[in-house]
N, C-alpha and C positions, 0 to 999 in steps of 0.2 A: 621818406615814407617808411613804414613798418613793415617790416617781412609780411607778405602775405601767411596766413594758416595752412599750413600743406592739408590737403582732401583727409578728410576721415576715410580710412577703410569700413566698408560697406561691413556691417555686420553679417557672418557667417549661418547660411541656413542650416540648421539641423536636418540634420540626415535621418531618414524616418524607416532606416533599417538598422538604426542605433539601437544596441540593445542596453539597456539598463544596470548599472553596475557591471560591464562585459568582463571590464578586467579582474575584478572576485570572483566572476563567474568564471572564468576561467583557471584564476591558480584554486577554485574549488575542483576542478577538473583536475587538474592536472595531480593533486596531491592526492584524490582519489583513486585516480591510474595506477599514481607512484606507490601507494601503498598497495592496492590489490595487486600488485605484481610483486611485491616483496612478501607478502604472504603467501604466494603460491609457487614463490622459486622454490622455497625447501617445503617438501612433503613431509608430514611427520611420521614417524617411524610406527606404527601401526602393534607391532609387538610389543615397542616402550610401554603404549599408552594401554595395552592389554597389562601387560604387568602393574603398569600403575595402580591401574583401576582394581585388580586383584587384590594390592597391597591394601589399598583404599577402602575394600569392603572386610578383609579379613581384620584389621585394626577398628573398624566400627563395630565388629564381632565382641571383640573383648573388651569394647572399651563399657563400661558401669553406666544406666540408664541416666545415673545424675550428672555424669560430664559431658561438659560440650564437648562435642567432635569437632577435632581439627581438618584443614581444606589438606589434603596433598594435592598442589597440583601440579600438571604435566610438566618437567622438567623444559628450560627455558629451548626454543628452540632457535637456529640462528638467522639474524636479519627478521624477526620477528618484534623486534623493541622499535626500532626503526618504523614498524608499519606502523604500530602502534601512536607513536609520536605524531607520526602524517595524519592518522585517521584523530587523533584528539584536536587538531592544529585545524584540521578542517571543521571539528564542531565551533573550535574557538572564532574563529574567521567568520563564521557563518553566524554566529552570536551578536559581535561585536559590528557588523555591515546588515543585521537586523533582516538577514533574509533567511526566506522559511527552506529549508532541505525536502527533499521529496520523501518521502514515507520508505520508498525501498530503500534510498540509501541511508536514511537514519536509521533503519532495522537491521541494515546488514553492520552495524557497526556495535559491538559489546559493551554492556553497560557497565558493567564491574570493569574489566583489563582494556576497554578502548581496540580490540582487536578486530581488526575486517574478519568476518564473517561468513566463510566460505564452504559451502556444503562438500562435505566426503575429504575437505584438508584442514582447516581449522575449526569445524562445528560439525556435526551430526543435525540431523530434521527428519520428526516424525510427523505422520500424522494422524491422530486422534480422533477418538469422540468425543461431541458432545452432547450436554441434554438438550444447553440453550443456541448452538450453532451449528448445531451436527456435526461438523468438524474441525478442527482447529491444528495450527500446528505448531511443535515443540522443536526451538532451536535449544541447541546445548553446545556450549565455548569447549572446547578441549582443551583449550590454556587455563582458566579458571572456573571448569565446570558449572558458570549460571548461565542458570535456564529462564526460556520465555517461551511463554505462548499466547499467539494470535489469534484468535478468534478467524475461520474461515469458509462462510456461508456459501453453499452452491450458489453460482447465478440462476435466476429464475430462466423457467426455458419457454421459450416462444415458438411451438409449432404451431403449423398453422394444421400439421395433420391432426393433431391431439383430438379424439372423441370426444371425450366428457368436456375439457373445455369449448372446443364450439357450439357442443349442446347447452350450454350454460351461456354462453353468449347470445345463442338465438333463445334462450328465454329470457334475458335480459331485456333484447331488442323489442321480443314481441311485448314484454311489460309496458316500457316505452312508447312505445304505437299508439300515435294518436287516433281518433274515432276518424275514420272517413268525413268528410263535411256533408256525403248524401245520407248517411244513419241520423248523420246531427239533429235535435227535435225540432232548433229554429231554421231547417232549409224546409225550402218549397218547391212543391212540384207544380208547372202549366202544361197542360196539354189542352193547345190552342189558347181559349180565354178561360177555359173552364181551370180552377184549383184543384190538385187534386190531393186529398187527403190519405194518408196510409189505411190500408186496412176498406178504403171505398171498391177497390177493382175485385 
């Protein structure tokens, strides 16, 4: 007689606190970590980047309205290449596994040098006016001085103590407001069998 078929294993239920691509999601983690800690172990020298910026503007002084100006930028600083590599590797990663990055961390990340993005050590943020958003704000890279600015609208505010808006609300409502149904022309009044018509009493 033939070997019997050994039992099929039961197929495995999915686990429904699986999360989706965990493992990208994760060395996306973790390479974002790695890099914003190597961008913030060394501080940059605050006088360097004052001198640079002096050298920077006294050389666009002299230089003829018809030549392009050259970039100086902030002299390289160390374990700085390093973040940089992490912070490109996680755009690349997150590319090629077709999932979307969150908004903060794609911002804090420089478009020219790939550099994490960290306000008072490697970037500068101001904040502006505007016409069309009242304010917005202005990141600037200290490793290769490009700038971006984001658009950044107050949230609408919701009191409920606001005057003029609840005044504006109760005339809204009262627009709204339907006719009572005893104004209505097609209601009727009885008293007893008798009809009674408006304007008879």
């Amino acid at each position: 007689m033939p070997p019997k078929n050994p039992k099929r294993a039961s197929p495995i239920a999915p686990n429904p606190r699986a999360v989706q691509n965990g493992e990208v999601l994760q060395r996306l983690n973790f390479l974002h970590q790695a890099s914003h800690y190597l961008a913030s172990v060394t501080r940059p020298d605050l006088d360097r980047i004052q001198r640079s910026q002096n050298e920077k503007h006294s050389d666009h002084l002299h230089l003829p309205s018809n030549q392009p100006r050259s970039r100086h930028p902030i002299p390289h600083l160390p374990v700085l290449g390093l973040s940089r590599v992490l912070s490109k590797s996680m755009k690349v990663i997150a590319k090629k596994s077709v999932l979307r990055m969150d908004p903060s961390v794609k911002r804090s990340i420089c478009r020219s040098c790939h550099l994490l993005l960290i306000p008072g050590t490697t970037s500068t943020t101001k904040i502006l006016r505007s016409s069309s958003h009242r304010h917005k704000v202005k990141t600037r890279c200290l490793s290769c001085s490009h700038e971006r600015q984001i658009p950044h609208p107050p949230k609408p505010k919701q009191d409920p103590t606001d005057r003029s808006g609840g005044h504006e609300h109760e005339l809204m409502s009262e627009k709204k407001r339907s006719i009572p149904f005893w104004n209505q022309p097609q209601h009727l009044t009885f008293v007893g069998q008798t009809l009674m018509v408006e304007g008879s009493l």
